[in-house]
KOLGU-4560 file (N, C-alpha, C; in nm, 3 decimals, padded with zeros to 5 digits):
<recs>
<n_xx: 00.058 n_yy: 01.276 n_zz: 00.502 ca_xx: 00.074 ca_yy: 01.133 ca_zz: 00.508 c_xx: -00.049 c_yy: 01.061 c_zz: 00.451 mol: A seq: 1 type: UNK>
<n_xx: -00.213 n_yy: 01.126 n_zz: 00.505 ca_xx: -00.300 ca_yy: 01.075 ca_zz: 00.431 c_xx: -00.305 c_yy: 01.043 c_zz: 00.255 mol: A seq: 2 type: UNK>
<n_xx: -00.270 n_yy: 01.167 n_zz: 00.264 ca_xx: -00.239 ca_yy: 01.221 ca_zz: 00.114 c_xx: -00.144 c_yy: 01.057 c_zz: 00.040 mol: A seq: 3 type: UNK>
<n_xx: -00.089 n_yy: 01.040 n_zz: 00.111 ca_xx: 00.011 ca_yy: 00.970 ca_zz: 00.022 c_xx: -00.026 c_yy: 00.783 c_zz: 00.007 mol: A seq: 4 type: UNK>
<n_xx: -00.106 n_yy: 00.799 n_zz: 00.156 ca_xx: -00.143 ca_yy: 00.665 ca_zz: 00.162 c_xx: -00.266 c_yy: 00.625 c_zz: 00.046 mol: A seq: 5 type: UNK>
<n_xx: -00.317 n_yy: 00.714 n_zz: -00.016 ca_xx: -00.475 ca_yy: 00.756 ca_zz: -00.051 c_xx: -00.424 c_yy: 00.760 c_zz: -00.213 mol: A seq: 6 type: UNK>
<n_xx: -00.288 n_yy: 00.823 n_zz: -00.239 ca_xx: -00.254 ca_yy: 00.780 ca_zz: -00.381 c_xx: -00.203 c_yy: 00.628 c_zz: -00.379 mol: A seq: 7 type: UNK>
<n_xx: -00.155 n_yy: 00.601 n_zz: -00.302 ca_xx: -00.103 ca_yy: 00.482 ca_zz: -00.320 c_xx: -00.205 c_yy: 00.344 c_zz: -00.411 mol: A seq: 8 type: UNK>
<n_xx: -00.315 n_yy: 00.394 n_zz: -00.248 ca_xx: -00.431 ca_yy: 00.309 ca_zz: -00.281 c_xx: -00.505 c_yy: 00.313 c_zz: -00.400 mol: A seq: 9 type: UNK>
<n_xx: -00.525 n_yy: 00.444 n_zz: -00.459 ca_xx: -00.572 ca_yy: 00.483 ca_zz: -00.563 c_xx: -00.519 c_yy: 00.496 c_zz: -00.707 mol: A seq: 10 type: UNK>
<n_xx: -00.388 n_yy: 00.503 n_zz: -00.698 ca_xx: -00.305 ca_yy: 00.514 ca_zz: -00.827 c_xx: -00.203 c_yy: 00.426 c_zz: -00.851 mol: A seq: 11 type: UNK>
<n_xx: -00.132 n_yy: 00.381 n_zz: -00.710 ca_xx: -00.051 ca_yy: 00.280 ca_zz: -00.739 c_xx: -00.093 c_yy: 00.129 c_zz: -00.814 mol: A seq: 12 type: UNK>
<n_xx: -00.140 n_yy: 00.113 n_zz: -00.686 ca_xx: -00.184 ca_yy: -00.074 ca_zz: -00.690 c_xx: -00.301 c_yy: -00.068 c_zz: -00.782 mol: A seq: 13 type: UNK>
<n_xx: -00.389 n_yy: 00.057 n_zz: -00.852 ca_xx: -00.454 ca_yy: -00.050 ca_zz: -00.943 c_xx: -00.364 c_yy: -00.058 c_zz: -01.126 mol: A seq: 14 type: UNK>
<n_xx: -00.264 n_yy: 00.053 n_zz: -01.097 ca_xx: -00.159 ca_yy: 00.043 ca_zz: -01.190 c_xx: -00.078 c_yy: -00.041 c_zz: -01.224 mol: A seq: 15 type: UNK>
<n_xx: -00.021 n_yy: -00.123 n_zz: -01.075 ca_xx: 00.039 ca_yy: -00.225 ca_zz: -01.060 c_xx: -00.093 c_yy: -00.362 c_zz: -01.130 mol: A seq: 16 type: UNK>
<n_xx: -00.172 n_yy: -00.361 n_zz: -01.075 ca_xx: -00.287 ca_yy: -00.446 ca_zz: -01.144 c_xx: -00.276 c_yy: -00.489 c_zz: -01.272 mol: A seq: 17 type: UNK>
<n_xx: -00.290 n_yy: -00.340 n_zz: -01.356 ca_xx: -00.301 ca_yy: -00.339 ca_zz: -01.495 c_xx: -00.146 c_yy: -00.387 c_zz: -01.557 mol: A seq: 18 type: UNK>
<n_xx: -00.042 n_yy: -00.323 n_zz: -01.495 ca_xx: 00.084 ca_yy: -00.358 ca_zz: -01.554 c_xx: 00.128 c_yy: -00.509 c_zz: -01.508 mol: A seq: 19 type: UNK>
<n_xx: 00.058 n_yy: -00.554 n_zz: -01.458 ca_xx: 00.104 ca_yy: -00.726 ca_zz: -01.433 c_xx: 00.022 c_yy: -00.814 c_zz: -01.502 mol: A seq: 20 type: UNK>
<n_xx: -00.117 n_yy: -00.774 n_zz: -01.552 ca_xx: -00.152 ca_yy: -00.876 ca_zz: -01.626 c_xx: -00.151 c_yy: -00.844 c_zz: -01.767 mol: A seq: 21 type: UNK>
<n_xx: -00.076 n_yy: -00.728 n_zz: -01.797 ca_xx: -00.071 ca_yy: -00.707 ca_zz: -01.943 c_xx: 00.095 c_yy: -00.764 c_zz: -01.908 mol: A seq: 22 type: UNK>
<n_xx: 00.146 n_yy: -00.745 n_zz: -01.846 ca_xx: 00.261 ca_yy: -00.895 ca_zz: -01.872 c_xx: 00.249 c_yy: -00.985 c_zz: -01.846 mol: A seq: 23 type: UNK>
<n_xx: 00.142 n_yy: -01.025 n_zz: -01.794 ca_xx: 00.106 ca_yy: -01.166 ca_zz: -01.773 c_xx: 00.077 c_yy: -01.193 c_zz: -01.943 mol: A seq: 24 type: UNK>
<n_xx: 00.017 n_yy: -01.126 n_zz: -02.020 ca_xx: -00.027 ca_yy: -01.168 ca_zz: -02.105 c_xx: 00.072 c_yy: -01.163 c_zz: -02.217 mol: A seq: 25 type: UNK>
<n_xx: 00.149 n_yy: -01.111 n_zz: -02.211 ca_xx: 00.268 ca_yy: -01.095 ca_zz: -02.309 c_xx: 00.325 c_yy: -01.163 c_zz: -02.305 mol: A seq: 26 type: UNK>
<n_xx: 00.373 n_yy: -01.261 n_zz: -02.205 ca_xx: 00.484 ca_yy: -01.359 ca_zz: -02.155 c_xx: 00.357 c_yy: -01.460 c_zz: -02.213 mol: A seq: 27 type: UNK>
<n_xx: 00.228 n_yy: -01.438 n_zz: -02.248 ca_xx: 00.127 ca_yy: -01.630 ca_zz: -02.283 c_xx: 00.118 c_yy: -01.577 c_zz: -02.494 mol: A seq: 28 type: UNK>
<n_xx: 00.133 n_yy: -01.484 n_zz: -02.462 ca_xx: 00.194 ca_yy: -01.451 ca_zz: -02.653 c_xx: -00.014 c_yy: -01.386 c_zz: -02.645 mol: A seq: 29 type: UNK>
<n_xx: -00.070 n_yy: -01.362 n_zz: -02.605 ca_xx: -00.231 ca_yy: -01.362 ca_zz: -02.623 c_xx: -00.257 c_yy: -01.238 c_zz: -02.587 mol: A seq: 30 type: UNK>
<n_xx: -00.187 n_yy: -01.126 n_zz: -02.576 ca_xx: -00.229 ca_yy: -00.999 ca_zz: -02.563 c_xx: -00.326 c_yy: -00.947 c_zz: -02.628 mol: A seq: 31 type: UNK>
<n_xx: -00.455 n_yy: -00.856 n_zz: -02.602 ca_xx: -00.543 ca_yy: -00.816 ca_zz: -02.647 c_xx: -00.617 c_yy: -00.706 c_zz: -02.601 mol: A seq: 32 type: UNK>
<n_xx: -00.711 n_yy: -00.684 n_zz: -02.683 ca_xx: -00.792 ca_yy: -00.560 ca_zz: -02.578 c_xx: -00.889 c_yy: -00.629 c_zz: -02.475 mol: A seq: 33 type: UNK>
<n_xx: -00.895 n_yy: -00.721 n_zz: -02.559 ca_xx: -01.026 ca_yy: -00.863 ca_zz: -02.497 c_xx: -00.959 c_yy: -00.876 c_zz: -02.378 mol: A seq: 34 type: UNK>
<n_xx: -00.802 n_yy: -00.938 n_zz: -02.296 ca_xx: -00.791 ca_yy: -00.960 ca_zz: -02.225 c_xx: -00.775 c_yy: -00.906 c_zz: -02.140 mol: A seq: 35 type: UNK>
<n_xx: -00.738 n_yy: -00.706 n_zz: -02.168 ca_xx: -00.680 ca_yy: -00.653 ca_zz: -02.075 c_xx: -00.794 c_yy: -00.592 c_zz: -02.026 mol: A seq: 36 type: UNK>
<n_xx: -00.879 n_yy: -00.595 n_zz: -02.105 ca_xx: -01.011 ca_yy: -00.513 ca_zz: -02.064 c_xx: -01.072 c_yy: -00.674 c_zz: -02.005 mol: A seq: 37 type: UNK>
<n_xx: -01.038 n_yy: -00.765 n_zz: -01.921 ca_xx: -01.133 ca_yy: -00.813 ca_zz: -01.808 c_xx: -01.022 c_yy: -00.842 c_zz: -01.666 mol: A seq: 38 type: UNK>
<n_xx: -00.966 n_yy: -00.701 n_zz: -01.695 ca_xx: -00.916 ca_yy: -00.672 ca_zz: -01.549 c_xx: -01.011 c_yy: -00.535 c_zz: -01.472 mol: A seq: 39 type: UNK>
<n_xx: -01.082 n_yy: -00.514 n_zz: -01.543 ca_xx: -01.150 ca_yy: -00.399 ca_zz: -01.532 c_xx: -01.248 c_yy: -00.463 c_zz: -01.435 mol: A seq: 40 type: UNK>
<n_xx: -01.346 n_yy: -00.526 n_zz: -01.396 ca_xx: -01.443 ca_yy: -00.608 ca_zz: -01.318 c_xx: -01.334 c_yy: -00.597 c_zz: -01.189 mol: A seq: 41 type: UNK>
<n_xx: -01.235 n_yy: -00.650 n_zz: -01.182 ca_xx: -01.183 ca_yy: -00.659 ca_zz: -01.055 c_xx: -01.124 c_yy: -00.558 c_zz: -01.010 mol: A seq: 42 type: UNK>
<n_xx: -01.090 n_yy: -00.411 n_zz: -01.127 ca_xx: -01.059 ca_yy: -00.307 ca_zz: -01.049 c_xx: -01.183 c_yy: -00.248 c_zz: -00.986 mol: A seq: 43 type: UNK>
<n_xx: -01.302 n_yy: -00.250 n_zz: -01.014 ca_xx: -01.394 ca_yy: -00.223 ca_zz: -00.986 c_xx: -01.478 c_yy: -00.252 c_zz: -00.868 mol: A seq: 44 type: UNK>
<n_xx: -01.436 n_yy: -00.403 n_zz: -00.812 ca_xx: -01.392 ca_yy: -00.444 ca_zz: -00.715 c_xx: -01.323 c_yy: -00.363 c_zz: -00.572 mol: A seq: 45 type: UNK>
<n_xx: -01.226 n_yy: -00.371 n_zz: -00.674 ca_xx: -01.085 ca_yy: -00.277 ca_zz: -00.587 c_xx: -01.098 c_yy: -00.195 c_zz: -00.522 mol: A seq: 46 type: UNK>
<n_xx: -01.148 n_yy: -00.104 n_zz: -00.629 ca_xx: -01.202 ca_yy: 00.070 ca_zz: -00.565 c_xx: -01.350 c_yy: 00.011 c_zz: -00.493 mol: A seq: 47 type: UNK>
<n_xx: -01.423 n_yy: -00.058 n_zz: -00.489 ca_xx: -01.534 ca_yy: -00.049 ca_zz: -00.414 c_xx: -01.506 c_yy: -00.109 c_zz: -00.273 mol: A seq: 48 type: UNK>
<n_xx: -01.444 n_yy: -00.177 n_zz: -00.268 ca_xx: -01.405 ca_yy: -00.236 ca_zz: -00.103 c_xx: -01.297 c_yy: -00.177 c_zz: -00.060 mol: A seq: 49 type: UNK>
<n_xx: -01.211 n_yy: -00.048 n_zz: -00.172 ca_xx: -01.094 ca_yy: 00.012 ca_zz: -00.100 c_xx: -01.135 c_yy: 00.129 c_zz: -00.062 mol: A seq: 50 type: UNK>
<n_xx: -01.232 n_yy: 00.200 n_zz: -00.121 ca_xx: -01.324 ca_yy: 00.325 ca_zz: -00.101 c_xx: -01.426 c_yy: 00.274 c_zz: 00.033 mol: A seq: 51 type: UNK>
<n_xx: -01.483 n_yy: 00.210 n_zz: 00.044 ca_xx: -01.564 ca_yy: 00.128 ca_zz: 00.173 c_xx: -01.472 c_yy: 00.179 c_zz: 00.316 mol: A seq: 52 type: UNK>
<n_xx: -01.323 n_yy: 00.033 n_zz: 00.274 ca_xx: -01.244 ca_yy: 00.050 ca_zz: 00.398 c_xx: -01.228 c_yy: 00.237 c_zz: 00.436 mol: A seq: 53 type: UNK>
<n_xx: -01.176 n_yy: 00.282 n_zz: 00.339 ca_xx: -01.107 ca_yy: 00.425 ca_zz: 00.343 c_xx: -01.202 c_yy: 00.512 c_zz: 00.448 mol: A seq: 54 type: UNK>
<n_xx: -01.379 n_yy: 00.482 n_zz: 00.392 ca_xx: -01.399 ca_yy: 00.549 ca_zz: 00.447 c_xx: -01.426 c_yy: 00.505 c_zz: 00.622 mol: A seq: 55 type: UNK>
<n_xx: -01.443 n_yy: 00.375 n_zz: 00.672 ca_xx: -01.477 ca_yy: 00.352 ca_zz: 00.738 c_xx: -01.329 c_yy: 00.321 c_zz: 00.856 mol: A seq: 56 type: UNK>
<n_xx: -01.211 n_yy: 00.376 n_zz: 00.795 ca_xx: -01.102 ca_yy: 00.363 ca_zz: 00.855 c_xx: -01.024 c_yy: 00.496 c_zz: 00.857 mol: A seq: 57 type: UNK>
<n_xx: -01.073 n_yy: 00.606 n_zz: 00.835 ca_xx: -01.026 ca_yy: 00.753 ca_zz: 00.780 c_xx: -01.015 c_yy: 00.803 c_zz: 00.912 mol: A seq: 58 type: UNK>
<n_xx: -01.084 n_yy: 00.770 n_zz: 01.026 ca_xx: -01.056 ca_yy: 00.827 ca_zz: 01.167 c_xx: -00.985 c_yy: 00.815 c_zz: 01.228 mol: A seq: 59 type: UNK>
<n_xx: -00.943 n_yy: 00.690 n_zz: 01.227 ca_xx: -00.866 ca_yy: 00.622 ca_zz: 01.296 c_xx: -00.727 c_yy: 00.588 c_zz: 01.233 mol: A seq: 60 type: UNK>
<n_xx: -00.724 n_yy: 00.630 n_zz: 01.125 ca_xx: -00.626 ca_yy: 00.633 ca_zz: 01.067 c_xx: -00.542 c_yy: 00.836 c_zz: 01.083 mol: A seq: 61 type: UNK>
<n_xx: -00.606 n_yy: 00.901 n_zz: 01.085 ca_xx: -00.615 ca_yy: 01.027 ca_zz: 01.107 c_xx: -00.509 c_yy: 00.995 c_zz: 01.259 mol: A seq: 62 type: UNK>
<n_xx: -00.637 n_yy: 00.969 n_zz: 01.361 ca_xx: -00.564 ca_yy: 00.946 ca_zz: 01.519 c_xx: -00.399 c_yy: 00.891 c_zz: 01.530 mol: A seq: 63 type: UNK>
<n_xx: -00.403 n_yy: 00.803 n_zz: 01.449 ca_xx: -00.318 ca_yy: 00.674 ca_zz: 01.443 c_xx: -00.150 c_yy: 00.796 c_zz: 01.393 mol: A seq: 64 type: UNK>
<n_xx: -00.140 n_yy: 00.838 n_zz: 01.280 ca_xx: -00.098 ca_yy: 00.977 ca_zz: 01.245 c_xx: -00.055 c_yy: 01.079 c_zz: 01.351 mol: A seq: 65 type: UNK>
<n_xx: -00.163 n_yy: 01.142 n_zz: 01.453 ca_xx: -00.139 ca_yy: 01.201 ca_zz: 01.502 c_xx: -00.059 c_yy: 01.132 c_zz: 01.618 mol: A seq: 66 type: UNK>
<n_xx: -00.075 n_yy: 01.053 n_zz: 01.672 ca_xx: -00.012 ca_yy: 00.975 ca_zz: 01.783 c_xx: 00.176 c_yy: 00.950 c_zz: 01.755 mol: A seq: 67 type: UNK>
<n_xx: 00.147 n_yy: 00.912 n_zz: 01.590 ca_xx: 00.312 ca_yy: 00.908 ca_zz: 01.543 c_xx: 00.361 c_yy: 00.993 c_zz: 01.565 mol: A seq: 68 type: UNK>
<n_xx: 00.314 n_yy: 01.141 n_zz: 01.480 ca_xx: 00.339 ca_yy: 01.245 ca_zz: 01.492 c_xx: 00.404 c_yy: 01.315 c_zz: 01.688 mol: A seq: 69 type: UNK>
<n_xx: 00.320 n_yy: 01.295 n_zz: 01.765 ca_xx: 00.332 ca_yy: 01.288 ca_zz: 01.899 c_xx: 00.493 c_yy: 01.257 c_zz: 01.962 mol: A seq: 70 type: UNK>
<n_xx: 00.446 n_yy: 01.129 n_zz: 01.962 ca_xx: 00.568 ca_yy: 01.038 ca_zz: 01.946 c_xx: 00.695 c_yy: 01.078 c_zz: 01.915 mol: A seq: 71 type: UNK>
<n_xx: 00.735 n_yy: 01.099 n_zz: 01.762 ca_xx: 00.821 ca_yy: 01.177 ca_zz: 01.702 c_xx: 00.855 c_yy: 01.295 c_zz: 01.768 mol: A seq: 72 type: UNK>
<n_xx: 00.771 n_yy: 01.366 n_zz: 01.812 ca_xx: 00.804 ca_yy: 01.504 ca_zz: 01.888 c_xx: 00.878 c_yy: 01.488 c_zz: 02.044 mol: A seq: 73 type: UNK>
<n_xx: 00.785 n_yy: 01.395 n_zz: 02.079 ca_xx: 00.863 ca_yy: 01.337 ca_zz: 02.214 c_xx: 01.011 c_yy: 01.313 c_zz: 02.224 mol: A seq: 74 type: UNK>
<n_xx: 01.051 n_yy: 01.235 n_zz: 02.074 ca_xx: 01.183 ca_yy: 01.166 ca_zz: 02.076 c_xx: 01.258 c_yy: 01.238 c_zz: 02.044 mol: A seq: 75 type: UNK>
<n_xx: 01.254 n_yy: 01.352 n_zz: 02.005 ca_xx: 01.316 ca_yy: 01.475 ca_zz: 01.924 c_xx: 01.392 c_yy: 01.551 c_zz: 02.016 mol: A seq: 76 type: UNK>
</recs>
């Protein structure tokens, strides 16, 4: 489950990032390298306060998991 939350964070949404403002920019006719390359500053951003949280939420997110997990077994 970590696993999946950890691509998400990491591969999805800054993909989603890149693929919305290169249509953002296609839909203003101004596509470029110039423009798509100053999404880069804010992925950089991204990964630095999403790598921060990750690590400072990796325990408790772990616990949080196991408790579901628990749970699930209970109801079973």
């Amino acid at each position: 489950m970590k696993k999946i939350i950890y691509a998400v964070q990491l591969i999805l949404i800054p993909m989603a990032l890149v693929l919305m403002r290169v249509i953002e920019e296609v839909i203003r006719g101004s596509l470029s390298f110039e423009t798509i390359s100053e999404i880069f500053p804010v992925l950089i951003i991204y990964f630095f306060v999403s790598n921060i949280a990750w690590f400072f939420m990796e325990e408790k997110l772990s616990v949080a998991i196991a408790k579901d997990k628990e749970k699930m077994n209970r109801q079973s």
